[in-house]
C-alpha positions in Angstrom: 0.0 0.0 0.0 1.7 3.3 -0.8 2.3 6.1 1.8 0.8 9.2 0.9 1.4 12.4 2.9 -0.5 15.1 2.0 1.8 18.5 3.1 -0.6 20.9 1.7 -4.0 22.5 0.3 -4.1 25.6 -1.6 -8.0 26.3 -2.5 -9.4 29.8 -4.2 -12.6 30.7 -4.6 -13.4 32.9 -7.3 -16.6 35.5 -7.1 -18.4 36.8 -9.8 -18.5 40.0 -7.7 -16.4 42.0 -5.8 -17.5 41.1 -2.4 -14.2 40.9 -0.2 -14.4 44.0 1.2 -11.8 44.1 4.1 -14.1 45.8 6.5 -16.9 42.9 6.3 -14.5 40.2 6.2 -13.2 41.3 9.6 -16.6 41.3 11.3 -16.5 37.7 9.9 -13.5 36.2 11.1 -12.9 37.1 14.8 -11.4 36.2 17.6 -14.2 34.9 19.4 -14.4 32.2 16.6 -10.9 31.3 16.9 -9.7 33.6 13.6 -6.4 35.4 14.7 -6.2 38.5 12.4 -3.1 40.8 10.8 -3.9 44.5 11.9 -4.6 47.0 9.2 -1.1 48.6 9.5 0.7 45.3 9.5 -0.9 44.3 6.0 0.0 47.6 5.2 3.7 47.7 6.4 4.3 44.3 4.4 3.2 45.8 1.3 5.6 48.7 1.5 7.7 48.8 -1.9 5.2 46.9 -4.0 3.6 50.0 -5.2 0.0 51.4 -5.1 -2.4 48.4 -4.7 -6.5 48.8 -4.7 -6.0 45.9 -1.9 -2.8 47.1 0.0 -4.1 46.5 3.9 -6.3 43.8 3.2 -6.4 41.6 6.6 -5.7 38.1 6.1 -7.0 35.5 8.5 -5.7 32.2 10.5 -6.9 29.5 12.1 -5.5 25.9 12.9 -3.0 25.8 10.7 -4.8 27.8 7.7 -4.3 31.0 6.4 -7.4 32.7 5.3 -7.2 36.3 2.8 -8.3 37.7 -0.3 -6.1 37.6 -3.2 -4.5 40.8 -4.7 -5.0 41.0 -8.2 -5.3 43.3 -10.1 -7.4 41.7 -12.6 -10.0 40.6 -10.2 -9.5 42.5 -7.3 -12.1 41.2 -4.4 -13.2 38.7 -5.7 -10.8 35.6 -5.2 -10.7 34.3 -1.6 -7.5 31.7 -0.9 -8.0 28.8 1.7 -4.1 27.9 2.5 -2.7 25.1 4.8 0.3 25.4 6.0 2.6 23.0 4.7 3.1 19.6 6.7 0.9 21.9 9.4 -2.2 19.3 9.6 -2.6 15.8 11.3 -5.5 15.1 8.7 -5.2 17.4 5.5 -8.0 16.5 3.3 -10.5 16.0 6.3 -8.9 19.1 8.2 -9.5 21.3 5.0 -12.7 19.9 4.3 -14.0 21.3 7.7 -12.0 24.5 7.7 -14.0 25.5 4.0 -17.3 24.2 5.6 -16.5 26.9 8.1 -15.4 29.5 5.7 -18.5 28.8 3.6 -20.5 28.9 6.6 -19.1 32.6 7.3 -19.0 34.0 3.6 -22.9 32.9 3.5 -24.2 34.9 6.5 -21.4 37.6 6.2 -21.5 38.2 2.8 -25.2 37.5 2.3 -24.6 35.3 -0.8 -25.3 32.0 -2.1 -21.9 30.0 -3.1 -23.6 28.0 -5.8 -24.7 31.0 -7.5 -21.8 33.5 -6.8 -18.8 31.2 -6.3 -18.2 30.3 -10.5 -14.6 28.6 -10.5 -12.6 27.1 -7.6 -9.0 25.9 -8.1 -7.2 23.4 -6.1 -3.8 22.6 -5.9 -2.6 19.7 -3.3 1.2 18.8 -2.7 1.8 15.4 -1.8 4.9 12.9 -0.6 4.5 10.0 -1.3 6.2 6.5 -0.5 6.1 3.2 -1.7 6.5 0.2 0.3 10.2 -1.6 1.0 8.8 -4.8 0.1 6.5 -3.6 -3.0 7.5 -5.8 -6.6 7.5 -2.5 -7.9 10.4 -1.3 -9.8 12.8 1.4 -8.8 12.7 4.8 -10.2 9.8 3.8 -12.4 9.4 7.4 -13.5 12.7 6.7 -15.3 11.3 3.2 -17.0 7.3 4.5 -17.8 7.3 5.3 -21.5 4.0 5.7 -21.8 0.0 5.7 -20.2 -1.4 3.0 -22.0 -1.2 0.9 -19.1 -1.8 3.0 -16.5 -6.0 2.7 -16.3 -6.2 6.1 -14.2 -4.6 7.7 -16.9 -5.1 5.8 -20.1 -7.9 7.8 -22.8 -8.3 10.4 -19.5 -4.6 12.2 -19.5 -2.7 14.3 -21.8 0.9 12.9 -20.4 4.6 13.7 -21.2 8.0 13.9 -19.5 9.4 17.8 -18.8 13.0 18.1 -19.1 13.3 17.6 -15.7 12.5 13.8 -15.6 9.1 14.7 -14.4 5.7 13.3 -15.6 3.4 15.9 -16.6 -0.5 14.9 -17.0 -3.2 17.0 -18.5 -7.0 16.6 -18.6 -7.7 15.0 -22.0 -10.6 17.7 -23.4 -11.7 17.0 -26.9 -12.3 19.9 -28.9 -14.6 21.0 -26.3 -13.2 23.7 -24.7 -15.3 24.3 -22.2 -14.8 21.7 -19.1 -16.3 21.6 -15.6 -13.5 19.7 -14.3 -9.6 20.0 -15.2 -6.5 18.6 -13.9 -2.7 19.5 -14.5 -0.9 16.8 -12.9 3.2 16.6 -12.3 4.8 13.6 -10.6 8.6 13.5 -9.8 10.6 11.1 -8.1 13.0 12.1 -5.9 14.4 8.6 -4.2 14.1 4.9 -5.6 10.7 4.7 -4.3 9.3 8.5 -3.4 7.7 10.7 -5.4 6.0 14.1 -5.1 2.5 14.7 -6.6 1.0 18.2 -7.0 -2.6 18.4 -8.8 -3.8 21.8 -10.0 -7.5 20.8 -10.2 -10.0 23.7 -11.4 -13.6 23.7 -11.3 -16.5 25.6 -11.9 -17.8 25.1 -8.3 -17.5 24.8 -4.7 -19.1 21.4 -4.1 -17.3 19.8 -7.1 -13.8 21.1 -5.6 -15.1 19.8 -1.9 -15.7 16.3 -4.0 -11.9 16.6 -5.4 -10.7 17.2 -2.1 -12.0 14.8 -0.3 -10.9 11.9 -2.8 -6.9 13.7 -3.3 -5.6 10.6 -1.4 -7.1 7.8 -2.5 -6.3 8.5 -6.1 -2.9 9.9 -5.7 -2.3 6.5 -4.3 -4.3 4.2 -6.8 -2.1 6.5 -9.3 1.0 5.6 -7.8 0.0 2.1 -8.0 -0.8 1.7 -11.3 2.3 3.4 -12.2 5.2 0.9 -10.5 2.9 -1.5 -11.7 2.7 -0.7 -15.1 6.7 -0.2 -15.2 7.3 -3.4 -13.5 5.4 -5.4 -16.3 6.9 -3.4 -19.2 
């Protein structure tokens, strides 16, 4: 069974309206609810020598190991909220970060006055994961090195887009058609850093909340049935 070790969660939410305003998101998150908060001045200070910024002083927000704020862009300027572990900060990361968005939601709904279904229209996800196959797996060693191709890989194989980056690394897109519009995409990117370790980061987007909750919650299972598949597949070739 592979060892997979989630160090991290990365999860923005994307508005259709510009409704971070710093003043109501601080009547949100307080310290009664557990939400320590940066001070207006602090956000400020840190943003000295970036230049003039619609967003400079936004608070951010943290709680058990998560770090809560909206995004500064300058494209889309309150209207992204980021979700952040800390990295190798959480006991359970997919179950921890499951809750700590349930809570967020919770707070942006009764804050904010809006419904996420309607107002949230893209999520993106991106997860960082070590993991570790077993000492006594038939797998072969530094299968990355060996794989040549997805065929035989069923998690992949018809689903994935996949080639190596100069790097060694396996890279694994979303297979789309010629539709370009998707509900669900995925850019994958698998390197090997040890005989049997690897590290997996998926950059998941969506076009809403409960489909990137969904994601979430099954990060681990498939990062490892992945992993699998993979030894396997360069142990038969």
């Amino acid at each position: 069974m592979m060892q997979v070790n989630i160090t991290q969660f990365n999860v923005q939410l994307y508005f259709r309206e510009p409704v971070l305003d710093s003043e109501t998101l601080k009547g949100m998150f307080t310290g009664a609810d557990g939400f320590a908060t940066t001070s207006a001045a602090t956000a400020a200070a840190e943003e000295t020598g970036r230049g003039a910024h619609p967003m400079s002083g936004s608070p951010s927000f943290y709680r058990g190991g998560f770090r809560i704020a909206p995004v500064q862009s300058n494209v889309l300027p309150f209207r992204i909220l980021q979700v952040m572990s800390y990295p190798n900060a959480l006991a359970e990361p997919d179950a921890e970060t499951l809750e700590c968005l349930r809570l967020v939601s919770a707070r942006l709904e009764q804050g904010l006055h809006v419904d996420l279904g309607r107002d949230i229209y893209a999520v993106r996800t991106v997860s960082h994961s070590i993991v570790t196959s077993p000492d006594d797996s038939p797998a072969t060693s530094r299968a990355l090195s060996r794989i040549s191709g997805i065929e035989n890989v069923p998690t992949l194989a018809g689903r994935y887009v996949a080639h190596k980056n100069p790097m060694g690394a396996l890279q694994l897109v979303t297979r789309t058609g010629n539709d370009l519009v998707q509900e669900s995409w995925s850019d994958i990117r698998v390197s090997q850093f040890g005989d049997r370790s690897y590290v997996v980061t998926i950059f998941n987007e969506t076009s809403s909340l409960a489909a990137a909750l969904e994601s979430i919650r099954g990060v681990k299972q498939f990062v490892s049935t992945l992993m699998q598949e993979i030894e396997l597949a360069c142990s038969c070739a």
